[in-house]
mmCIF file as Biopython writes it, N, C-alpha, C and O atoms, coordinates in Angstrom:
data_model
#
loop_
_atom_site.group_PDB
_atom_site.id
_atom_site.type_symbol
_atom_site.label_atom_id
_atom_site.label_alt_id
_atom_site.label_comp_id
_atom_site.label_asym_id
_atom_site.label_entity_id
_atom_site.label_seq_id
_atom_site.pdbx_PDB_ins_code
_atom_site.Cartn_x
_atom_site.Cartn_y
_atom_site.Cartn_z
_atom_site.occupancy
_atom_site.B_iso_or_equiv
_atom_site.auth_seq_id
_atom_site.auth_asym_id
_atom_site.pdbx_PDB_model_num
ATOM 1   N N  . UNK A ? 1  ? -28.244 170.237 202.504 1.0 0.0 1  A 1 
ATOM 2   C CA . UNK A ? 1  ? -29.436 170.812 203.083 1.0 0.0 1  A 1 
ATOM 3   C C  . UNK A ? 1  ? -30.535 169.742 203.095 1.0 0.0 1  A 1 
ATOM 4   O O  . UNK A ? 1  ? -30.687 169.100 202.055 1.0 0.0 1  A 1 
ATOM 5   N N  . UNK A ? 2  ? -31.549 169.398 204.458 1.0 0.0 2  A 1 
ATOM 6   C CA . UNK A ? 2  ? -32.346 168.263 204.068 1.0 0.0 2  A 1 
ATOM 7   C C  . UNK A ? 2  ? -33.644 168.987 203.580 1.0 0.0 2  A 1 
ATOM 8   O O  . UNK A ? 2  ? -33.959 170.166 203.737 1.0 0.0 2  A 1 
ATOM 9   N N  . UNK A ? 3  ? -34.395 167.865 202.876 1.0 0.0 3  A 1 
ATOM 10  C CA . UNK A ? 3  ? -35.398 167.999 202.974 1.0 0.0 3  A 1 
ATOM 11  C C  . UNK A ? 3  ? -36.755 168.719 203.441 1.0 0.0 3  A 1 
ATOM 12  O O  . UNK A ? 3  ? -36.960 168.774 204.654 1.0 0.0 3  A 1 
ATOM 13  N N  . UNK A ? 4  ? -37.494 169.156 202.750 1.0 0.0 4  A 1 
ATOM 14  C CA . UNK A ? 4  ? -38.630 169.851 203.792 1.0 0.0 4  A 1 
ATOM 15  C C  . UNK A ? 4  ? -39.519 168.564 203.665 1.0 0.0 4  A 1 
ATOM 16  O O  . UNK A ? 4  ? -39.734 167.928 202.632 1.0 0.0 4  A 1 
ATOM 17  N N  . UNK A ? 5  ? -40.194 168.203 205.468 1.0 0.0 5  A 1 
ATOM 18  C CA . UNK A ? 5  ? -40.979 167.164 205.124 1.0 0.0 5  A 1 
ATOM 19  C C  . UNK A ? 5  ? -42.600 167.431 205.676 1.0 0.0 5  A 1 
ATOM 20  O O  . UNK A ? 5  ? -43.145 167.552 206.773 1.0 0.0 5  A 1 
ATOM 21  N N  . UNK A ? 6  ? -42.937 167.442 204.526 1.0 0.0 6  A 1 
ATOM 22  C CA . UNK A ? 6  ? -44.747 167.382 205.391 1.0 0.0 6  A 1 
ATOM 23  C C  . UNK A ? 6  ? -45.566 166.579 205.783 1.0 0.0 6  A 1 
ATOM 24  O O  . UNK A ? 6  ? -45.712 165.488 205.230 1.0 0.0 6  A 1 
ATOM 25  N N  . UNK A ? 7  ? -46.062 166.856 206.523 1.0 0.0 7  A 1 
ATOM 26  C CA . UNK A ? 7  ? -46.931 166.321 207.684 1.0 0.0 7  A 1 
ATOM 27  C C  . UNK A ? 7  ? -48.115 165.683 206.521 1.0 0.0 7  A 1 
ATOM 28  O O  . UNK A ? 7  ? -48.671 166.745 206.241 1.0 0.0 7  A 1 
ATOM 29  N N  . UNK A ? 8  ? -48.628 164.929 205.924 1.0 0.0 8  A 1 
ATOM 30  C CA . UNK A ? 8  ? -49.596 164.762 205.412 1.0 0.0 8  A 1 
ATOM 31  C C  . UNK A ? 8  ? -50.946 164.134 206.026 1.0 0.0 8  A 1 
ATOM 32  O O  . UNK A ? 8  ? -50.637 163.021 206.452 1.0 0.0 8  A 1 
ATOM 33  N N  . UNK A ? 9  ? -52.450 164.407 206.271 1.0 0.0 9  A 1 
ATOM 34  C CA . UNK A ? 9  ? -53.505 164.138 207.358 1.0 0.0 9  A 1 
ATOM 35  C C  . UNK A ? 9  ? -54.535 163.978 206.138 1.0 0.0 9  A 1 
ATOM 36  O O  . UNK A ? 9  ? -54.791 164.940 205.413 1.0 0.0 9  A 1 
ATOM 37  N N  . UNK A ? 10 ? -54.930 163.114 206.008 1.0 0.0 10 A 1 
ATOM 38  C CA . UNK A ? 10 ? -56.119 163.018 205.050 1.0 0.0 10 A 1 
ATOM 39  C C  . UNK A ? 10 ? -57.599 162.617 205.997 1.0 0.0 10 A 1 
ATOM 40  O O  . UNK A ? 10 ? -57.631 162.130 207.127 1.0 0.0 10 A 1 
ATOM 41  N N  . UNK A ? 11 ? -58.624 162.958 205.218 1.0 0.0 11 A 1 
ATOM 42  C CA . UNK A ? 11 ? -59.971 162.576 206.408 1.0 0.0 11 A 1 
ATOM 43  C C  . UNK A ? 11 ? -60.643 161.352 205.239 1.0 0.0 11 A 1 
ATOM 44  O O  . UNK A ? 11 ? -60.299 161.316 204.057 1.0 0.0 11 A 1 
ATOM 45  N N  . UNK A ? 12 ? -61.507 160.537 205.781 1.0 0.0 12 A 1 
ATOM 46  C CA . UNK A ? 12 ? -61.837 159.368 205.414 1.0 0.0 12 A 1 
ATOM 47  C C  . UNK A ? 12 ? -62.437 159.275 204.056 1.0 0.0 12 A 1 
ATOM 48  O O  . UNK A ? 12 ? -62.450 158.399 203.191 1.0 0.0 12 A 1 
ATOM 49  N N  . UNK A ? 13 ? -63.071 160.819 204.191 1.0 0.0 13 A 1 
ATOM 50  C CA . UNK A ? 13 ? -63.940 160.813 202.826 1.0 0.0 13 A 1 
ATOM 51  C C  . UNK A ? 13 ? -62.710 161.149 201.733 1.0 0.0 13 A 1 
ATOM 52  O O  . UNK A ? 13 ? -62.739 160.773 200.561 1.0 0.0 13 A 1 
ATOM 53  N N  . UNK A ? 14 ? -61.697 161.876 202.301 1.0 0.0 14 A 1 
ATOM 54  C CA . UNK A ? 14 ? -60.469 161.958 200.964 1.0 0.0 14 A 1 
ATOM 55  C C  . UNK A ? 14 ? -59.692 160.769 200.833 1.0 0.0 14 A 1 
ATOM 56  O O  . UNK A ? 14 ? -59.609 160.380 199.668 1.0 0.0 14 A 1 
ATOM 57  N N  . UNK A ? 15 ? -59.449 160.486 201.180 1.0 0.0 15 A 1 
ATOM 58  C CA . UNK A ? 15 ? -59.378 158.432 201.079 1.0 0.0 15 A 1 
ATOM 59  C C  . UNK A ? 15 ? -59.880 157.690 200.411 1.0 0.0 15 A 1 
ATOM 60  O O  . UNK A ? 15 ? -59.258 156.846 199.766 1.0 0.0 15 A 1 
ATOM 61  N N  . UNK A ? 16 ? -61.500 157.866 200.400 1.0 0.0 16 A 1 
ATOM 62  C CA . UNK A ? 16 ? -62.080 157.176 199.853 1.0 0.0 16 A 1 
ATOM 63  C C  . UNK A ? 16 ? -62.074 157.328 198.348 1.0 0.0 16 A 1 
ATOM 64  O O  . UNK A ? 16 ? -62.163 156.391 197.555 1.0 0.0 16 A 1 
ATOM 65  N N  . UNK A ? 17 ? -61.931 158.937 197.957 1.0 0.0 17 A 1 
ATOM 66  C CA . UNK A ? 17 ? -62.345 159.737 196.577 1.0 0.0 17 A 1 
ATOM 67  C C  . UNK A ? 17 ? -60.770 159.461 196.131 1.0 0.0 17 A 1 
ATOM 68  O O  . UNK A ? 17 ? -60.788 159.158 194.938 1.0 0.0 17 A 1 
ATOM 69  N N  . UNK A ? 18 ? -59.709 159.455 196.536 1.0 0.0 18 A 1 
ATOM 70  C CA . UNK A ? 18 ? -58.413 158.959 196.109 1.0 0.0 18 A 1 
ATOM 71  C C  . UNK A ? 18 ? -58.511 157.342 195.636 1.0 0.0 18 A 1 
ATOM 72  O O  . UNK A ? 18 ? -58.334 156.999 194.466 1.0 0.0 18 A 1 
ATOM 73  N N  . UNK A ? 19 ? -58.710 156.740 196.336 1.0 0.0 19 A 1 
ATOM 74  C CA . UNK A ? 19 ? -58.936 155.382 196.033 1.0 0.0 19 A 1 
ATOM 75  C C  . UNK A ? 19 ? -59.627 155.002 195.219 1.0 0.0 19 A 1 
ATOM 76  O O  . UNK A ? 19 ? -59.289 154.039 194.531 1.0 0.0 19 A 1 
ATOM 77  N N  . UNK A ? 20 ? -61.051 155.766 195.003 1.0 0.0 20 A 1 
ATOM 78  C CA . UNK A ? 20 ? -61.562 155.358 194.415 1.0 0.0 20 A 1 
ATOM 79  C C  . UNK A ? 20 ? -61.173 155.942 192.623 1.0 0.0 20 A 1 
ATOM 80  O O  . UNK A ? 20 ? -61.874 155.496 191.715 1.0 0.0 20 A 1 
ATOM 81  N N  . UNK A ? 21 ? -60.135 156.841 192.335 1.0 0.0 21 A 1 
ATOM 82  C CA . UNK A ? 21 ? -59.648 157.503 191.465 1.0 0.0 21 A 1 
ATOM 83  C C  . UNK A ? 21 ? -58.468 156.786 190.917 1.0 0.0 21 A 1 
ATOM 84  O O  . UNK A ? 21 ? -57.902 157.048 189.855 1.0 0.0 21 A 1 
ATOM 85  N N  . UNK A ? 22 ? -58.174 155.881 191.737 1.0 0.0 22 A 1 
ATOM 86  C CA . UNK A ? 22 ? -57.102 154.762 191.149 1.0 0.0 22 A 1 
ATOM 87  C C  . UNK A ? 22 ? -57.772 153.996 190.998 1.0 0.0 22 A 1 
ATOM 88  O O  . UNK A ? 22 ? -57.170 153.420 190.091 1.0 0.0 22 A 1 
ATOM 89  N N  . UNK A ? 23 ? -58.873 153.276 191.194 1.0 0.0 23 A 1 
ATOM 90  C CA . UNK A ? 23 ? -59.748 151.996 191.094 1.0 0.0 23 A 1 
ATOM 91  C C  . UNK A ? 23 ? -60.237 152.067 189.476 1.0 0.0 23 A 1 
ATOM 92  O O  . UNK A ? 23 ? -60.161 151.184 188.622 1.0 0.0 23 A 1 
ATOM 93  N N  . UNK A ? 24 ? -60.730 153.351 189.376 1.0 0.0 24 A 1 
ATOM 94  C CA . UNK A ? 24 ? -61.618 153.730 188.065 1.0 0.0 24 A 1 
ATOM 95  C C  . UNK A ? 24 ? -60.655 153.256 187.349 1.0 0.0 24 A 1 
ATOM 96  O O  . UNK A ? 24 ? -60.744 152.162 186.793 1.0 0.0 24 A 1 
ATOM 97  N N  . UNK A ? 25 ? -59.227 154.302 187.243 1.0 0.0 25 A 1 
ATOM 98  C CA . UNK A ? 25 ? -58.736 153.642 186.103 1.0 0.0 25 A 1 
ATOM 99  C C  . UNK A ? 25 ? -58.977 154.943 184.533 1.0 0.0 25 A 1 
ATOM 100 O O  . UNK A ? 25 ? -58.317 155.075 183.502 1.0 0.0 25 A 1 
ATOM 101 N N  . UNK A ? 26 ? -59.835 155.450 184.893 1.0 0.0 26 A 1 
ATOM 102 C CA . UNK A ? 26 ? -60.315 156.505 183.566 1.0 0.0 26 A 1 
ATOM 103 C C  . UNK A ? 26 ? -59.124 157.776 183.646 1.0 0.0 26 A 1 
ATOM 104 O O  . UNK A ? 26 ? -59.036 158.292 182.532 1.0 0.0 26 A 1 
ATOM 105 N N  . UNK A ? 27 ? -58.505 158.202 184.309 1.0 0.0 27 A 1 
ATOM 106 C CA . UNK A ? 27 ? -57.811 159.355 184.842 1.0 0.0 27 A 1 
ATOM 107 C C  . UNK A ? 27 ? -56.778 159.302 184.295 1.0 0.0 27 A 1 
ATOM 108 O O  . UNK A ? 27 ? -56.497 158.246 183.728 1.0 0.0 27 A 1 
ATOM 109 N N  . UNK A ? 28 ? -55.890 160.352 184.265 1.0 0.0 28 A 1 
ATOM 110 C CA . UNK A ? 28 ? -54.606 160.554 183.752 1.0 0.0 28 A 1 
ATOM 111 C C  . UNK A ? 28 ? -53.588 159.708 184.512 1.0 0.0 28 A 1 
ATOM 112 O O  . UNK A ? 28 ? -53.918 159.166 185.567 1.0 0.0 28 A 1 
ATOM 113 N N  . UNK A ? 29 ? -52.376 159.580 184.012 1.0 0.0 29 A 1 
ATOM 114 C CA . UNK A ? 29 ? -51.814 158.715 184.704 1.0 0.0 29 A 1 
ATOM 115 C C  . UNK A ? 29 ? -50.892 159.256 186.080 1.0 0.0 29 A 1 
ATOM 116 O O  . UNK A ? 29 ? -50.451 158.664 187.065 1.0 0.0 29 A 1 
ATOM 117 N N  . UNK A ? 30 ? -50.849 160.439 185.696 1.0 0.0 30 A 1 
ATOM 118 C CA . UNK A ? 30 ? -50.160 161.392 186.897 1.0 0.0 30 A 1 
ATOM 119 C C  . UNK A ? 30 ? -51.064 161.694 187.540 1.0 0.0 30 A 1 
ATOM 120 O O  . UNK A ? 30 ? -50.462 161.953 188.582 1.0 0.0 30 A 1 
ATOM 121 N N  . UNK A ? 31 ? -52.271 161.908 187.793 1.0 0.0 31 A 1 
ATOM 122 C CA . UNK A ? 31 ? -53.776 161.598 188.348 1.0 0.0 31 A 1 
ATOM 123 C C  . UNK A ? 31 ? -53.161 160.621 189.497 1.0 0.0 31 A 1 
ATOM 124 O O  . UNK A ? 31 ? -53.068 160.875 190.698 1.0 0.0 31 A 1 
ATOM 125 N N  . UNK A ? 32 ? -52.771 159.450 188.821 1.0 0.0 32 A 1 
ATOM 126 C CA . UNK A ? 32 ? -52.890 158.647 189.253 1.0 0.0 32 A 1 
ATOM 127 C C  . UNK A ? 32 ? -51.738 158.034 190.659 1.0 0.0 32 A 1 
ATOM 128 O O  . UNK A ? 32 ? -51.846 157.333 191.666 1.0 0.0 32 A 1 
ATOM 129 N N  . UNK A ? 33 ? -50.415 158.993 189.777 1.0 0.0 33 A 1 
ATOM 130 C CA . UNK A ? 33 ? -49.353 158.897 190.635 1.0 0.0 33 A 1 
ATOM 131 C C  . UNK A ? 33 ? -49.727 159.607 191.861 1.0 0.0 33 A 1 
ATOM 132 O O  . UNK A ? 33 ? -49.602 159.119 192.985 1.0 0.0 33 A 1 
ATOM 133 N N  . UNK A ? 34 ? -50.321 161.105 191.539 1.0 0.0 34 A 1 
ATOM 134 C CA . UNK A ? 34 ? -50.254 161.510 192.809 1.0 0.0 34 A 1 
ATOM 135 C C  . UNK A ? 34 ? -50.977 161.062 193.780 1.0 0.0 34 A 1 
ATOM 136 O O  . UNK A ? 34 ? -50.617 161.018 194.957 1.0 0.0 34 A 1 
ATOM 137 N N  . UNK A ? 35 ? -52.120 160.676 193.309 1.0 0.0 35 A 1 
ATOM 138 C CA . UNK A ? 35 ? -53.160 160.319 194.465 1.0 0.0 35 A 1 
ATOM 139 C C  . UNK A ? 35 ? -52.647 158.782 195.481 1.0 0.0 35 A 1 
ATOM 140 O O  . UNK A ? 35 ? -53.124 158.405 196.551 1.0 0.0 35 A 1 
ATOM 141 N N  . UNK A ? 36 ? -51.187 157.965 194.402 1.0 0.0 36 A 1 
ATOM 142 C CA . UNK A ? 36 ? -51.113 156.893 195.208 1.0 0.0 36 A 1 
ATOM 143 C C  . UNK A ? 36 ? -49.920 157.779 196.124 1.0 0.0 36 A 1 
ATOM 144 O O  . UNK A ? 36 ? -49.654 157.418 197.271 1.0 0.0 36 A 1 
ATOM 145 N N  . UNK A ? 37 ? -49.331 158.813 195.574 1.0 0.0 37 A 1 
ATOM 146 C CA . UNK A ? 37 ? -48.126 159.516 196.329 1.0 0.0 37 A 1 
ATOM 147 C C  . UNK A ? 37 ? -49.104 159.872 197.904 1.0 0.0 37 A 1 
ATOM 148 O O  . UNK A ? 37 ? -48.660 159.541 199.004 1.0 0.0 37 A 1 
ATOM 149 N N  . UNK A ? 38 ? -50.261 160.480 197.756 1.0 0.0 38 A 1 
ATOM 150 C CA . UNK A ? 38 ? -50.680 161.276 199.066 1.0 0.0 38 A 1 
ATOM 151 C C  . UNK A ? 38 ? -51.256 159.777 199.529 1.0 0.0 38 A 1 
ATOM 152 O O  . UNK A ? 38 ? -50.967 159.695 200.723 1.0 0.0 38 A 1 
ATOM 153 N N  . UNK A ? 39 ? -51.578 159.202 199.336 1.0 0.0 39 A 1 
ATOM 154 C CA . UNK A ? 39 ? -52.272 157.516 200.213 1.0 0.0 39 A 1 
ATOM 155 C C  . UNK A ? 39 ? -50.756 157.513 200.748 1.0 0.0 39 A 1 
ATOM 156 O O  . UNK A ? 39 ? -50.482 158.570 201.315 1.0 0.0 39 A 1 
ATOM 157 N N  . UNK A ? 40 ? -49.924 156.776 200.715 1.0 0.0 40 A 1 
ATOM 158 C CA . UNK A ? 40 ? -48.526 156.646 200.833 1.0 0.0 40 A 1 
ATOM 159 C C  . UNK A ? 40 ? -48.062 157.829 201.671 1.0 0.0 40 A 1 
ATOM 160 O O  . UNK A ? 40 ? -47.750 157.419 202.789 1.0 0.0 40 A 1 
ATOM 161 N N  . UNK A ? 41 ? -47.932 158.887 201.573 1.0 0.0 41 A 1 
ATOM 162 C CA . UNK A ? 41 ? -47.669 160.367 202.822 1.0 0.0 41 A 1 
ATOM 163 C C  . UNK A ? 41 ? -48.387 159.880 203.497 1.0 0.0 41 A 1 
ATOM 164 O O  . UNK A ? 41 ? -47.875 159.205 204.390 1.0 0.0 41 A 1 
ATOM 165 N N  . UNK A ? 42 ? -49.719 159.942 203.454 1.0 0.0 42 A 1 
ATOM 166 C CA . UNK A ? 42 ? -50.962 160.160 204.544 1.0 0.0 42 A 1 
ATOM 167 C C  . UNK A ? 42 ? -50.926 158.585 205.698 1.0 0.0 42 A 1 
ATOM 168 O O  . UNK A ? 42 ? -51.545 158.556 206.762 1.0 0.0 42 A 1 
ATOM 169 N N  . UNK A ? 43 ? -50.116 157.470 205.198 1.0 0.0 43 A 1 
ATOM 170 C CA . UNK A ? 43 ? -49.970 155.976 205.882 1.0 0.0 43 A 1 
ATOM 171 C C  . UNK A ? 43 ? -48.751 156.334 206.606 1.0 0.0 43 A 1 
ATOM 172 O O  . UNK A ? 43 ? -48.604 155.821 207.716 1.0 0.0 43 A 1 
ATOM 173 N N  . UNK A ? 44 ? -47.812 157.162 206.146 1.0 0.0 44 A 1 
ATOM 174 C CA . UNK A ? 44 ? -46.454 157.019 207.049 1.0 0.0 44 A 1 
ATOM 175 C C  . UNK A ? 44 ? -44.978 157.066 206.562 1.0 0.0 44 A 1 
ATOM 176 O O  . UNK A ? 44 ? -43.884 157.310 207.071 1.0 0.0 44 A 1 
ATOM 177 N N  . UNK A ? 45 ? -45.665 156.567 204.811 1.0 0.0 45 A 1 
ATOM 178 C CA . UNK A ? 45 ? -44.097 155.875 203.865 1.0 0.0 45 A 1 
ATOM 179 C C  . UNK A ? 45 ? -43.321 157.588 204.069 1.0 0.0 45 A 1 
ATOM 180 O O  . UNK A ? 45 ? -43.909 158.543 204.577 1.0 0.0 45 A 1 
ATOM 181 N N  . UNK A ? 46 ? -41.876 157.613 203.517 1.0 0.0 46 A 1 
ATOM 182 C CA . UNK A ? 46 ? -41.233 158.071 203.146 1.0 0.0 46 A 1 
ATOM 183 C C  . UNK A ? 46 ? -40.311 157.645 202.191 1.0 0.0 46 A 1 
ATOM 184 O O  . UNK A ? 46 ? -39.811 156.521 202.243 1.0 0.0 46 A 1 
ATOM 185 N N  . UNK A ? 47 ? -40.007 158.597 201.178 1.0 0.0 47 A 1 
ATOM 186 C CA . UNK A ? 47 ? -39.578 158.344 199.605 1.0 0.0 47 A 1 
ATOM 187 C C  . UNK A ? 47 ? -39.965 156.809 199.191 1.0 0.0 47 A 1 
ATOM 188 O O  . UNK A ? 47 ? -39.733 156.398 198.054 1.0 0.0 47 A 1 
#
């Protein structure tokens, strides 16, 4: 059975507040995974 795959669309200002949430550095570290997981959806990558 494949995959369900989503469409991921981020707007500039959620971009920015992601990025800038890996930059800090203060956050949890799964914080951290996800927000580089949705940058990564939202550019194009897959797995």
């Amino acid at each position: 059975m494949p995959a369900i795959k989503y469409k991921v669309t981020l707007s500039d200002d959620e971009i920015q507040n992601l990025e800038r949430l890996i930059r800090k550095g203060k956050s949890a570290s799964r914080s951290h995974t996800r927000a580089r997981i949705l940058l990564k959806a939202a550019a194009g990558f897959q797995d």
